[in-house]
C-alpha positions in Angstrom: 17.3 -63.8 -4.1 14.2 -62.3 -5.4 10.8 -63.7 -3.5 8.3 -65.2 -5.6 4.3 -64.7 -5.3 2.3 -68.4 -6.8 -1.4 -67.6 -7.4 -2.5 -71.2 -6.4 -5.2 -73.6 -5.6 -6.0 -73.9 -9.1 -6.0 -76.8 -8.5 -4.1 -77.1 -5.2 -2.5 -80.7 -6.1 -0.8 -78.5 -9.5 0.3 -75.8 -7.1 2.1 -78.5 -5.2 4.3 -79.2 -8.2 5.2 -75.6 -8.2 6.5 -75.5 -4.9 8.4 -78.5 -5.3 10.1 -77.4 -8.8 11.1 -73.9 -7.9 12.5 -74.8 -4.3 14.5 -77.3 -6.5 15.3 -75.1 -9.6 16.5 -72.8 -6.8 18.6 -75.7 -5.7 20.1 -76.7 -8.6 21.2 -73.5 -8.9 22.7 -72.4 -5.5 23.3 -75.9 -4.1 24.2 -76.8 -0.1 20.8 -75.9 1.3 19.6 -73.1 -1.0 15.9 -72.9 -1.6 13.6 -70.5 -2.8 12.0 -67.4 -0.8 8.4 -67.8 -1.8 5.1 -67.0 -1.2 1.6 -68.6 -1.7 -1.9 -67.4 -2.3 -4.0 -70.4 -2.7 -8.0 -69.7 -3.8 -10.7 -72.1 -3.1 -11.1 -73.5 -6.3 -14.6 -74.3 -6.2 -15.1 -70.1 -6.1 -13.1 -69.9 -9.8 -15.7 -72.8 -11.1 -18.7 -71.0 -9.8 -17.6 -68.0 -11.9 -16.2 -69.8 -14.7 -20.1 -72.0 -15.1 -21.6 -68.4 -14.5 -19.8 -66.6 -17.1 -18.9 -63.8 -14.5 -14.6 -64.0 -15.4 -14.1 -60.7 -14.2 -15.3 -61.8 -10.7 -12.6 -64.4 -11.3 -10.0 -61.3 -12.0 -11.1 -59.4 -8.8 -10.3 -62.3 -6.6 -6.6 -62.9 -8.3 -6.2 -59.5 -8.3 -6.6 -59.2 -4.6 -4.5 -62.5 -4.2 -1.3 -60.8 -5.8 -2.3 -57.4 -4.4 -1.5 -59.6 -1.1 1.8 -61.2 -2.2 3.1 -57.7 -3.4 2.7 -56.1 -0.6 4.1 -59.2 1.6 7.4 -58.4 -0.4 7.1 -60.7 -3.4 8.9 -59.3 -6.6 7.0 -61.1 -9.2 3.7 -63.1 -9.8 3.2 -66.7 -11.1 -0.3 -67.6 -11.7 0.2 -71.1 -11.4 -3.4 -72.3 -14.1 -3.0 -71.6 -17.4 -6.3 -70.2 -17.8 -5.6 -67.9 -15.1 -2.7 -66.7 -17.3 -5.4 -64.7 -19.7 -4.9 -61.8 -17.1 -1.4 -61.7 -16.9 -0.5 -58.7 -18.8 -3.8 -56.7 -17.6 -2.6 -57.9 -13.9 1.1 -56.6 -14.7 -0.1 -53.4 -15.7 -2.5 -53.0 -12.4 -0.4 -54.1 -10.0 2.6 -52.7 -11.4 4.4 -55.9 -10.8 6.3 -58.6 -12.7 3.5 -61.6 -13.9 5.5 -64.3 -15.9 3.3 -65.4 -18.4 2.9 -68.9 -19.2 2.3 -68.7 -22.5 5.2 -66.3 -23.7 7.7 -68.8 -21.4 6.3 -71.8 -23.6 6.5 -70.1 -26.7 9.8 -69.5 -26.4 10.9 -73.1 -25.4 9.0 -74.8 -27.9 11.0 -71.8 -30.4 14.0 -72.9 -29.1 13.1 -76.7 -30.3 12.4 -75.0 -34.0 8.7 -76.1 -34.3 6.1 -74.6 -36.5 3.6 -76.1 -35.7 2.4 -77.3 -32.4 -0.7 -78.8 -30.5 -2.5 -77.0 -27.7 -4.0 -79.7 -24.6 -5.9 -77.8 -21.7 -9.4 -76.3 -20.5 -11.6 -75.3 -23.2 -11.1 -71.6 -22.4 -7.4 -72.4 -22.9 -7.5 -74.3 -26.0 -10.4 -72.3 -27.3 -9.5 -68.0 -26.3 -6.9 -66.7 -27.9 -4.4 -65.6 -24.9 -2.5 -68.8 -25.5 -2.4 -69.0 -29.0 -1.4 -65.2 -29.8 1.6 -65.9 -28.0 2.8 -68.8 -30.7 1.8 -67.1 -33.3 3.4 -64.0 -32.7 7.0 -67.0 -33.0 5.6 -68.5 -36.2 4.4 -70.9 -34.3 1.0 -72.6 -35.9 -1.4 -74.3 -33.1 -3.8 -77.1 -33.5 -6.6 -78.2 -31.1 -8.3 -81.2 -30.6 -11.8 -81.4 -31.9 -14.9 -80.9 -30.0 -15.4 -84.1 -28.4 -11.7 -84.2 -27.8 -11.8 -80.5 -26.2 -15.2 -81.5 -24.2 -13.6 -84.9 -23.1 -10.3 -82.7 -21.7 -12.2 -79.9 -20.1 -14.0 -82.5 -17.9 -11.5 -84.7 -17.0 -9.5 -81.9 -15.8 -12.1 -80.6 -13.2 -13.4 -83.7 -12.5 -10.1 -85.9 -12.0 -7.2 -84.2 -12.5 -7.8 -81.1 -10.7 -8.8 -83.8 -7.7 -5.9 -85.8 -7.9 -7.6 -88.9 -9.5 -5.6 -90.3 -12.4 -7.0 -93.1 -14.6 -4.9 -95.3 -16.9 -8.4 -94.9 -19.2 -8.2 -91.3 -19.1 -4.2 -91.0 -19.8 -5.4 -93.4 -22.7 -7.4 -91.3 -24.3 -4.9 -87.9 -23.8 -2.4 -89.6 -25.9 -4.4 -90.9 -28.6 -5.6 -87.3 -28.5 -1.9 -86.2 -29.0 -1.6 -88.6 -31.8 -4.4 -87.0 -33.3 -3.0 -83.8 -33.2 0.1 -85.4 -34.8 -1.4 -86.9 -37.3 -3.0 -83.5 -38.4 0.5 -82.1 -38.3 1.8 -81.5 -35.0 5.3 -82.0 -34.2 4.7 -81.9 -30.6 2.1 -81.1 -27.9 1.8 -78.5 -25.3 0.7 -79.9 -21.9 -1.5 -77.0 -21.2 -2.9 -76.4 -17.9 -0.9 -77.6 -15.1 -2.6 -81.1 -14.0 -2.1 -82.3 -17.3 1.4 -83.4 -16.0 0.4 -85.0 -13.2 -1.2 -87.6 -15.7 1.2 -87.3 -18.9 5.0 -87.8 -18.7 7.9 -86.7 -21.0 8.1 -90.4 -21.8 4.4 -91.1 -22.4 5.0 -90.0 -26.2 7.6 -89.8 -28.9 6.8 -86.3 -29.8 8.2 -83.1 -27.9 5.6 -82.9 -24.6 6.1 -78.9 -23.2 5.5 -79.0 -19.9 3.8 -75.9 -18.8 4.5 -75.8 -15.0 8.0 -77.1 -15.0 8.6 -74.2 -18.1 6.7 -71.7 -15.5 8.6 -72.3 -12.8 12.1 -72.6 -14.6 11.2 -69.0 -15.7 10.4 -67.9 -12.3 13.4 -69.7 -11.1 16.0 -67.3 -13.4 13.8 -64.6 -12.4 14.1 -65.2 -8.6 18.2 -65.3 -8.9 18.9 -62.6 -11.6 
């Protein structure tokens, strides 16, 4: 078994759910009492929302950098960065560290292929629904992506520092998210991409009629088959 490297803390109640599902992807898989050989590097988040309200990003980069600089040479064999925004330096951290770096849009991409959906709608931060890193990796699978509006993208992008990303989950707030997604429907969406990893903590499969992706448990599924081929 391959050991796996999690970037976390981003927010450290998400990073929980990526523990849990890969130790029981692994599981699943093996059986008895199989579970995964992992590793965590978990940031203080507060540091990544300093640089994020400063606009210095490449700060951000330096720190991750150093976090899977750490796992590699503690024996991990590939690198989850377990935010989605985080996931805009996965190939330039691939190339750098000479390391594996599952990215969590190309994993997405390929699930919501596999559904055969054109056209899809992108939940998350506002550098997330707003950059292209995410979006690039639809298109390049056909795959048109529709974002909320402004006051829908302001509204996420809050609630996910100040709630989510806390562990605070409002019955208001999950509300809202979904008549979000059926805005996005209504504009043509034939599903919705869960996009940063404490969205699931609020929104379930269930919660809507429409395809919900999932990006952690699609993450860690990926890291999962890595980990075991």
């Amino acid at each position: 078994m391959k050991i796996v490297g999690i970037i976390g803390g981003i927010s450290w109640v998400s990073t929980i759910d990526y523990y849990r599902a890969i130790n029981q992807g692994i599981n699943e898989r093996l059986g008895e009492n199989n579970f995964a050989e992992c590793m965590i590097y978990s940031f203080n988040y507060q540091d990544i929302i300093n640089n994020n309200n400063s606009g210095n990003i490449e700060k951000t980069y330096e720190m991750l950098l150093g976090g899977a600089k750490h796992l590699k040479n503690s024996g991990a064999s590939v690198i989850l960065l377990a935010a989605n925004t985080m996931n805009m330096f996965a190939e330039r951290m691939e190339a750098e560290i000479n390391l594996p770096v599952i990215h969590i849009a190309i994993v997405t991409a390929n699930a919501i292929k596999e559904k055969g959906l054109k056209k899809i709608g992108l939940l998350g931060t506002k550098f997330t629904m707003e950059m292209d890193f995410f979006k690039d990796k639809l298109k390049a699978l056909g795959i048109e992506t529709i974002i909320p509006d402004d006051a829908d993208r302001e509204f996420i992008h809050l609630t996910i520092f100040e709630e989510l990303g806390k562990g605070i989950l409002k019955e208001e707030t999950k509300a809202r998210y979904i008549d979000i997604i059926d805005k996005l429907h209504k504009k043509g969406a034939e599903g919705a991409i869960l996009g940063c990893t404490e969205i699931p903590l609020l929104i379930k499969d269930t919660d809507y009629h429409l395809p919900l992706f999932n990006t952690t448990l699609i993450h860690c599924k990926a890291a999962v088959n890595f980990a075991l081929s």
